[in-house]
N, C-alpha and C positions, 0 to 999 in steps of 0.2 A: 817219238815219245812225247815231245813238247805237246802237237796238234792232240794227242790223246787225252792227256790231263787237260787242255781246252775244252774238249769234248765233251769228257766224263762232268768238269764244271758245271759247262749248258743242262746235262741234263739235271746234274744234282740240282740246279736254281730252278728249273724249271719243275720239278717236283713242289720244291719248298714254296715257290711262289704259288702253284695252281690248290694247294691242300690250303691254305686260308683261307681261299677262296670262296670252294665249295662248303667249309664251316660256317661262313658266316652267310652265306644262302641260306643255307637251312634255315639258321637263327634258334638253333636247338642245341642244347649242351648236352652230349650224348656220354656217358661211363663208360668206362674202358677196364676191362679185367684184367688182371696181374697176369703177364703171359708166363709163363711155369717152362723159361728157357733154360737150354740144359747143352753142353758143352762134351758131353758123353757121343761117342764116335758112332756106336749101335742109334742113336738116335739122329744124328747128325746124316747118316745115310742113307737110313731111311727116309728123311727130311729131302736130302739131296735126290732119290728117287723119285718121292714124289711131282719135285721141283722141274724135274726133266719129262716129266708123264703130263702135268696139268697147268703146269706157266710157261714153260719154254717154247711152246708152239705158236705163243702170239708174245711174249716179252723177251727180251734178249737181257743178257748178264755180261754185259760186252767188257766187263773191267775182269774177269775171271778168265781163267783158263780152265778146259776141262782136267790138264796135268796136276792141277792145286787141288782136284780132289781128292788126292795120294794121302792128301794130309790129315784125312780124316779117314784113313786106311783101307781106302780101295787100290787095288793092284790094276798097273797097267792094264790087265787083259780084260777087267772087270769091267771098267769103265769103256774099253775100245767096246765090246761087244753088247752091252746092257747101257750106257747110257748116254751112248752118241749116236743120234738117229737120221742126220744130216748126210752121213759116207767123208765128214771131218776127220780129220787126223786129233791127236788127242794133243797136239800144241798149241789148239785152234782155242781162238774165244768162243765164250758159248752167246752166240748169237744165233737169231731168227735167221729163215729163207725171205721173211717179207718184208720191204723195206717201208719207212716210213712214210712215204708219196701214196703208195699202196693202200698204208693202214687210215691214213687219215679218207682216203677215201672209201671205204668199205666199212669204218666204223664212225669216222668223222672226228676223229682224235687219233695218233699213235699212242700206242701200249707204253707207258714208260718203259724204262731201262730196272730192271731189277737190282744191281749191284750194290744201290749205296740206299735200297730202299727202307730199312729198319733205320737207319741214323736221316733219312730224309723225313721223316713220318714221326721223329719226335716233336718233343713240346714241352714247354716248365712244368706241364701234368703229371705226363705220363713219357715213357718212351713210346720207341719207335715201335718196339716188339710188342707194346700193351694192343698200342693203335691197329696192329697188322692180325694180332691175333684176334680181335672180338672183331675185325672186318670180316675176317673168312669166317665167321661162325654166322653171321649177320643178316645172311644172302634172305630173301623170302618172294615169294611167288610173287608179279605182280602186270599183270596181264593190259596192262595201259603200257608195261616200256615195250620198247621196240625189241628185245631179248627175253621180254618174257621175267624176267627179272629185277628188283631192286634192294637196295641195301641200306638197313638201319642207321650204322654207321656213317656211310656215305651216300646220301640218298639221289635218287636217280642217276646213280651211276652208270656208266657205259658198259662194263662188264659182266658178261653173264657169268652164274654160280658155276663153277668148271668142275667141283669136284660135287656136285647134287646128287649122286647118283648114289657117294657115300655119306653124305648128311639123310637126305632124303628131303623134301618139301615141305621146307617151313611158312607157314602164312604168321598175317603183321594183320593186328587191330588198335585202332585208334584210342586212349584212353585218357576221359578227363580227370583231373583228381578236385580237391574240395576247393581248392583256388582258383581254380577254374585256365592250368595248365595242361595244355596235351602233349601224350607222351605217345612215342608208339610201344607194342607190345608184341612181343613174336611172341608164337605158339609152338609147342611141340611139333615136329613133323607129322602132317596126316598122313602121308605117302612115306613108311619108314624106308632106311636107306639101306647098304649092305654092312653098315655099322653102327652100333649104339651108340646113344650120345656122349658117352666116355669116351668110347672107341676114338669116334672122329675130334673127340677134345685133343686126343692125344696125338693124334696124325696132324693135327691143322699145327700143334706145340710144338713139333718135331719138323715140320715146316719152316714154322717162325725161326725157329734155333736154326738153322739152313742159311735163312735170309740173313740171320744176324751175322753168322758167321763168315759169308758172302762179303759181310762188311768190310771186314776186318781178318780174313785167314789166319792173318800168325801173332794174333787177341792174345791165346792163350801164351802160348812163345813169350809175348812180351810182357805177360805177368811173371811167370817165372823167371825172366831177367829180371825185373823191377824188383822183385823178390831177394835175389843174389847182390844187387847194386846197392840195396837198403843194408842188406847184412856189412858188406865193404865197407861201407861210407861209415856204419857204427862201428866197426875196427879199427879203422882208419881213426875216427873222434878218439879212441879211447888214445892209439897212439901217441895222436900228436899233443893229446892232452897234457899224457905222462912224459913226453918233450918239452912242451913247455915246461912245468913244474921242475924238472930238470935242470932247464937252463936259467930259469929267475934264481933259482937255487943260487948255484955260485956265485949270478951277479949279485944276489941281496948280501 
């Protein structure tokens, strides 16, 4: 248990230190959209499906178990037979077959770890979910990177667009304004995809909500105790209030 929370640390620093990084390479102050995350179970699962179809093949969720999906109301058989594609047991962490020696040689970086990625990816801006979600909308063709691939966001990124096929092909033009700042500009997809730009707004949203939730599983759990402990504590005030007054009484 100890060596894991050491683990999971490395990675979380190693996220938080590489993402400044690459911001201040750019030297471009990029907008981040309001991510429209949502704690609703139907969307949450869907979020979690996609998560196992188009990240999990090359990033790993190593602080999660796939059992904790329960909590977002898949039944054991749900998950054994639809979203564990390894031959895992469903007690297993949801971790990659390829290990990190592997990836850095085949892509020249490992894939981060996904588990603590929304709360790694915030900033006094914006959060984590703002940053995650205009990333994956962000992707656009770009025929210099080695994948074929780059992102507005995060620019010359290593990862190719994974879910392209439901965006479809967005290209990026360069644009100066009257100060003589340049900005990039993504265009509509030329090449549309198997979903409207709503559509995939809504699957990349339902995503995000995944990741966040990833965070933090039992988020919501601990609001509604927060919720109950606040109510106590004002009962509790009013008692010990009408104790006091009580007992000044006599002595006065």
């Amino acid at each position: 248990m100890k060596m894991h929370a050491i683990n999971l640390l490395k990675r979380l620093a190693a996220v938080v230190l590489f993402a400044p990084a690459v911001a201040m390479a750019s030297g471009v102050e990029i907008h981040l959209d309001k991510a429209p995350v949502s704690a609703d179970q139907q969307r949450l699962q869907h979020g979690a499906k996609l998560f196992v179809n188009y990240c999990l093949n090359c990033h790993s969720a190593s602080s999660v178990r796939y059992s904790e999906l329960k909590k977002i109301g898949f039944d054991e058989k749900t998950i054994t037979d639809n979203l564990i594609f390894t031959g895992g047991k469903i007690g297993d962490l949801m971790t990659v077959a390829m290990t990190r020696d592997d990836a850095e040689a085949w892509f020249g970086v490992a894939p981060p770890d996904l588990s603590l990625i929304a709360r790694a990816k915030a900033s006094e801006t914006a959060s984590g979910a703002d940053y995650l979600y205009t990333y994956l909308r962000s992707f656009y063709r770009d025929e210099k990177r080695p994948t074929g691939w780059n992102n507005k966001v995060f620019a010359n990124v290593g990862m190719p667009h994974a879910m392209w096929e439901m965006q479809g092909v967005q290209t990026a033009r360069e644009v100066t304004d009257a100060h003589g700042n340049k900005t990039l500009e993504l265009a509509p997809p030329g090449a549309p995809g198997s979903m409207s730009a709503g559509e995939y707004d809504e699957a990349v949203a339902d995503l995000v909500s995944f990741l966040v939730w990833m965070g933090e599983p039992v988020a919501e759990s601990r609001k509604k105790i927060g919720i109950f402990v606040l109510i106590f504590l004002a009962g509790f005030y009013v008692l010990t209030h009408k104790l006091g007054k009580t007992y000044w009484k006599d002595i006065h």
